[in-house]
C-alpha atoms as one frame of an Amber mdcrd trajectory, in Angstrom:
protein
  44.946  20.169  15.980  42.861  19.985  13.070  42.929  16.222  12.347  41.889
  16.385  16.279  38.581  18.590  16.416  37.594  16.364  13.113  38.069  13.203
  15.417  36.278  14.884  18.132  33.635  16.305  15.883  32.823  12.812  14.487
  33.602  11.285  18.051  30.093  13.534  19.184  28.338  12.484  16.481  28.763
   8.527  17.368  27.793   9.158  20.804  24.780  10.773  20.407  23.645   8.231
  17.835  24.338   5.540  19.890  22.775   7.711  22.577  19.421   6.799  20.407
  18.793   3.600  21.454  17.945   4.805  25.060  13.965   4.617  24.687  11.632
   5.925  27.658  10.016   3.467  30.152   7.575   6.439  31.036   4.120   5.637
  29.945   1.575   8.014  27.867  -0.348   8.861  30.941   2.150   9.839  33.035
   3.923  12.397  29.993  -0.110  13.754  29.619  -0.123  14.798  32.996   3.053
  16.427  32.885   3.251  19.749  34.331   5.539  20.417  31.161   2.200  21.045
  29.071   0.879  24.648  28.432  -1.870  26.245  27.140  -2.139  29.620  25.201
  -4.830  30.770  22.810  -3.645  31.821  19.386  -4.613  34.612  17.176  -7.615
  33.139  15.736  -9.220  32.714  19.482  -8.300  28.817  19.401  -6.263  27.598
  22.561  -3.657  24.735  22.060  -2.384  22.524  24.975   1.116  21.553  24.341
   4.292  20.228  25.824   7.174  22.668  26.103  10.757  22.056  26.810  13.475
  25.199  26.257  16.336  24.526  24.916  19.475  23.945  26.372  23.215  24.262
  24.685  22.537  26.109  22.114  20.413  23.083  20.455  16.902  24.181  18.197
  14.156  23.283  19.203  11.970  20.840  17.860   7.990  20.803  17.114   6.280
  17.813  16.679   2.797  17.672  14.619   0.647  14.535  14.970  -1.625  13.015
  12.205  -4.399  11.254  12.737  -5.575   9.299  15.037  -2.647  10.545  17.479
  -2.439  13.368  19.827   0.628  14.751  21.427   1.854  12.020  23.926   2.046
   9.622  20.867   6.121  11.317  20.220   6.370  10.237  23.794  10.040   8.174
  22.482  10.871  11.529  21.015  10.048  13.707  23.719  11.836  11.956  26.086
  15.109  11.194  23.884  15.359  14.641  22.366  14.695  16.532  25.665  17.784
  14.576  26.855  19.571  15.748  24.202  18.951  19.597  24.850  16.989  20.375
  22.318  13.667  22.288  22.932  10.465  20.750  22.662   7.101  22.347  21.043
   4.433  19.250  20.983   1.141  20.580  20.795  -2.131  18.492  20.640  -3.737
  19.900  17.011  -6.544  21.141  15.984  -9.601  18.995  17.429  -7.770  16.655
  19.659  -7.053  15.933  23.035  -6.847  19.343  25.245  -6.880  21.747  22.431
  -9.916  23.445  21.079 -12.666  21.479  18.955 -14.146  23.475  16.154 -17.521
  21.971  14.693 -16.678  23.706  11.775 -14.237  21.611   9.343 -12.744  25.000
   7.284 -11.251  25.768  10.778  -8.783  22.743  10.006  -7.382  23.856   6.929
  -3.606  23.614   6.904  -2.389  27.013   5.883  -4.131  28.151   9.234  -2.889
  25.500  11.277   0.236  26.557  10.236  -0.270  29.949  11.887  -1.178  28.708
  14.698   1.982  26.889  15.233   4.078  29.833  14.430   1.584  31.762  17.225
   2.597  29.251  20.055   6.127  29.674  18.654   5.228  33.222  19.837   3.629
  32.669  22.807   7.049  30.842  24.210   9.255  33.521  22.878  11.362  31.432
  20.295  12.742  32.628  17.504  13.522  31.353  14.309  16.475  28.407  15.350
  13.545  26.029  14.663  13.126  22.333  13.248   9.141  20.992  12.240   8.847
  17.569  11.883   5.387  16.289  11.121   3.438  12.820  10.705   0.827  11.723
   8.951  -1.692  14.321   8.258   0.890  16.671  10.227   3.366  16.295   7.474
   0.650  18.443   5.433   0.838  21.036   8.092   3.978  21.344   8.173   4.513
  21.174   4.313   2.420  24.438   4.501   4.372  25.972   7.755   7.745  25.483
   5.235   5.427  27.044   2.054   4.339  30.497   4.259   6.490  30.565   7.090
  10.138  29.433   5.429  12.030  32.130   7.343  11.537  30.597  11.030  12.436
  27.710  10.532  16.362  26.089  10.072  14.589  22.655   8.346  11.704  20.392
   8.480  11.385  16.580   8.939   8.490  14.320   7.084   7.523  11.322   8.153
   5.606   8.444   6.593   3.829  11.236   4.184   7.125  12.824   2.909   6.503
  16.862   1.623   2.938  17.315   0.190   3.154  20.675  -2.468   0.081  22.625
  -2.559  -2.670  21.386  -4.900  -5.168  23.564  -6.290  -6.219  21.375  -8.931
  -6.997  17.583  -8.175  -9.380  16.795  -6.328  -9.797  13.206  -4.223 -11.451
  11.519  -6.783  -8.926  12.221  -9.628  -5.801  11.897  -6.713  -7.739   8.343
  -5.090  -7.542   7.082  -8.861  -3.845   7.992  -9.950  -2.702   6.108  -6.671
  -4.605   3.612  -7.436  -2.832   3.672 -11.213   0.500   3.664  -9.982  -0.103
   1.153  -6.905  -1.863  -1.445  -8.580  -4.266  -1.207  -5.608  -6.810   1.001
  -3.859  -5.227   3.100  -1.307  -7.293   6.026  -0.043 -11.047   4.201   0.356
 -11.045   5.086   3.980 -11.302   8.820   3.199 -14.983   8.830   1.776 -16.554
   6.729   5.423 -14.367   9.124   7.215 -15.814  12.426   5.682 -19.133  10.958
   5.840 -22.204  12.707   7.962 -22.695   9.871  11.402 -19.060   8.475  10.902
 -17.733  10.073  14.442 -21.255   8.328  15.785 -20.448   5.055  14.099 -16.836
   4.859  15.344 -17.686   5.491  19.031 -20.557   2.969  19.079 -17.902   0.394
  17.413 -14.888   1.877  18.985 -13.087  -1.117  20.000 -13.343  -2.358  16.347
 -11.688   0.733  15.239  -8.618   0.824  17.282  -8.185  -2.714  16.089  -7.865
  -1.595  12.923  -6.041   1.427  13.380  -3.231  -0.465  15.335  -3.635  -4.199
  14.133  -0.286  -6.272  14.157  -1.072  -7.652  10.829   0.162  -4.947   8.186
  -1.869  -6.870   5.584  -4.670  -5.199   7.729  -4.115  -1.828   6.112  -3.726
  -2.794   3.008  -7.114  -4.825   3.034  -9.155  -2.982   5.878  -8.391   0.400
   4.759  -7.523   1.126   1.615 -10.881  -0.507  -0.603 -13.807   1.562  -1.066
 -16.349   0.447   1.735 -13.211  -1.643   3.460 -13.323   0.233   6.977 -16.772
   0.855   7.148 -17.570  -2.697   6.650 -15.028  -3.954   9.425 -16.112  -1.978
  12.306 -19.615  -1.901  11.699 -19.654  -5.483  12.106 -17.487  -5.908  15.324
 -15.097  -7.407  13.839 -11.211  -8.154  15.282  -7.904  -8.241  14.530  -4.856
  -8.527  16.916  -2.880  -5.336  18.218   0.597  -4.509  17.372   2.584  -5.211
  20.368   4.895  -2.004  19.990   2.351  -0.375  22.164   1.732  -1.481  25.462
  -1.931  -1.976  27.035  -1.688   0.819  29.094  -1.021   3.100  26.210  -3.383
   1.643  24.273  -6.127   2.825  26.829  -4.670   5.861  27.276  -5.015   6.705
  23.666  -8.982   4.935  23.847  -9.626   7.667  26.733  -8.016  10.651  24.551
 -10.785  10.391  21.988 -13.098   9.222  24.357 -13.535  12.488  25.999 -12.459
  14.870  22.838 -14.924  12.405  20.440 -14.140  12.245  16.514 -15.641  15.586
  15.063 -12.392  17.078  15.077 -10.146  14.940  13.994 -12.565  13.379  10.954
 -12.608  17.647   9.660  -9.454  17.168   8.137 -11.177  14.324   5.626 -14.040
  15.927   5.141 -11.607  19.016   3.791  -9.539  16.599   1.430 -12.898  14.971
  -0.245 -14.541  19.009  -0.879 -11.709  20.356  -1.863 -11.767  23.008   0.844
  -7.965  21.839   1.521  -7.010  23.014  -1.936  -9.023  26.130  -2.298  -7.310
  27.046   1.460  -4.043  26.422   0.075  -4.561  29.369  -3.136  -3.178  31.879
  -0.753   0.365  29.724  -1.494   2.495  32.045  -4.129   3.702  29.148  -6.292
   7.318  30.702  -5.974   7.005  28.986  -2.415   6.620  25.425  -3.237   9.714
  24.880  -3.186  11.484  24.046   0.123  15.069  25.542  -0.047  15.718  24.669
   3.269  17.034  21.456   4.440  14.559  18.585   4.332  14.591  14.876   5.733
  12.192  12.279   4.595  11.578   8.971   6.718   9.779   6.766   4.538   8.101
   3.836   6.058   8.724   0.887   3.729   6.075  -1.458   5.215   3.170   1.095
   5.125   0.564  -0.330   2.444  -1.520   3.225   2.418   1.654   5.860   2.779
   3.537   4.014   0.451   7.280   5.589   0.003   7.264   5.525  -3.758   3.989
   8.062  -3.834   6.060  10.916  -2.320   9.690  10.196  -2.974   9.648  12.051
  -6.496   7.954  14.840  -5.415  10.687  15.292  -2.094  13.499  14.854  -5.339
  11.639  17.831  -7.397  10.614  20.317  -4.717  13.237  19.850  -2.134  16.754
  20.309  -3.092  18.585  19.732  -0.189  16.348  17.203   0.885  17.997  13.480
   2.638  15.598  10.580   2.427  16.004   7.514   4.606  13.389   4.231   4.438
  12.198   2.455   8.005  11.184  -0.618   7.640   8.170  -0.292   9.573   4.322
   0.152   8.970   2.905   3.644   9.705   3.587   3.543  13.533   7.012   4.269
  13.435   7.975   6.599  15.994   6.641   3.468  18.299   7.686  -0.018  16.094
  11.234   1.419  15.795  11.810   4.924  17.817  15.421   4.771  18.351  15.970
   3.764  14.660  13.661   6.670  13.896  15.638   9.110  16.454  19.056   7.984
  15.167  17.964   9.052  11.594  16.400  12.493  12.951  19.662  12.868  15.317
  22.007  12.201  12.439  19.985  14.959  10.361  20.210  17.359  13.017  24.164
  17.186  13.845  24.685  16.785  10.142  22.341  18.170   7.882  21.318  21.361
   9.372
């Protein structure tokens, strides 16, 4: 009987990874104007829109967090996979995109309250602590600081691209743009100093077109050339210039993204910048004990191997020192993922889930 329920156990666990290369033919608008998405305003008087899914059979449920330039409907591969799966969705739109509120004030965006504000629309839906956060991007810093403050509602948490990013009250971008730079041979984080800027949400509107290009070109030599030299991105879209799209995102996603940030604009989203290069980020995250920095829950990494700016190697040590029972797996993508290879991407986070938890 034994030697059975193992068979069966592992049985499960092949199915629902093969399960994982079912990927949604429903497009970004159509998920947006789901009836699945919420609203509730958290403590701080900010409302988030989000999409919500309870769990079924017993699964956890799963919150997303977006980096930048994304919004909710970007998981849309994950949403539709996972929800399949039973597990319970949380995929809200953060702080200063799409339906959710738009503070003009960047210290609104600082992490360790973001982090709150998850745990308030965790609240809000009446879920308790049977809880996974997986974050991209700029999200991975949220939820680095959700797993720093808020350990104990939470089973694990899931980093993507930017793999767990400890507190830093220290460094600031200068001295952090430079030791990249050291290790990588190369420039990385130019693009950080036009996007904190004063005019830069005025300058990427009037040369919009030139900025998705960038953002999503098909070349991945693009990133390594367009965005990470000092000036590099500025210089690009201020003169018009082109580049061909990836293809892992159809037209008609494409424009749904364009009309996203066409109506919420690029104040929000450039705060979280403008926070990195003051050093409001690290003076927000001082209210971290430094007994917390360490995750002791369990912790998956998916590295993107192709990304020239989130390079794997930059955050792979610190997963090693600070995250014990941490499992790190490399796509070999560019820093779209969850669209150039979402059912490699949900196989990995399936896997995790069955396993690793």
């Amino acid at each position: 009987m034994a030697t059975l329920l193992r068979y069966l156990a592992l049985a499960s666990v092949c199915f629902t990874t093969l399960a994982a290369t079912v990927t949604s033919s429903l497009t970004m608008e159509q998920l947006y104007r789901s009836q699945k998405y919420k609203e509730t305003t958290v403590s701080r008087g900010f409302t988030y829109r989000y999409y919500f899914s309870p769990a079924t059979q017993g699964k956890p449920t799963l919150v997303f967090v977006h980096g930048f330039p994304s919004f909710s409907a970007h998981w849309i591969h994950q949403i539709t996979f996972f929800e399949e799966q039973g597990y319970g969705l949380v995929v809200p739109d953060m702080l200063g995109y799409g339906g959710t509120s738009i503070p003009q004030e960047p210290e609104a965006y600082v992490h360790p309250l973001q982090a709150k504000d998850l745990v308030d629309i965790l609240d809000a839906e009446n879920v308790g602590s049977d809880v996974v956060a997986i974050g991209h991007d700029l999200g991975s810093i949220t939820v680095s600081r959700v797993a720093n403050i808020y350990p104990e509602r939470f089973l694990g948490f899931a980093f993507l691209s930017v793999g767990y990013v400890t507190p830093d009250t220290v460094t600031t971008y200068q001295q952090q743009k430079t030791a990249w730079a050291r290790e990588l041979g190369y420039v990385n984080l130019g693009y950080w100093e036009f996007f904190s800027a004063p005019g830069t949400d005025e300058v990427i509107v009037k040369h919009n077109q030139s900025f998705f290009d960038l953002a999503w070109s098909r070349d991945p030599k693009m990133w390594k050339y367009g965005w990470g030299p000092d000036g590099a991105f500025e210089t690009f879209i201020k003169s018009d210039s082109s580049t061909p799209r990836a293809t892992y995102i159809s037209s008609e996603d494409m424009k749904t993204t364009e009309d996203v940030f066409a109506k919420g604009g690029w104040n929000g989203p450039l705060s979280y910048y403008k926070n990195e290069v003051s050093n409001v980020s690290s003076e927000a995250d001082k209210v971290i004990p430094i007994e917390n920095y360490v995750i002791d829950k369990p912790v998956l990494f998916i590295a993107t191997g192709n990304d020239a700016i989130i390079v794997p190697k930059l955050f792979s040590a610190r997963v090693l020192e600070y995250c014990p029972q941490s499992t790190t797996k490399i796509l070999s993508t560019g820093h779209w993922a969850f669209w150039e290879a979402p059912d490699q991407l949900n196989s990995y986070l399936l896997d995790w889930l069955v396993e690793g938890l």
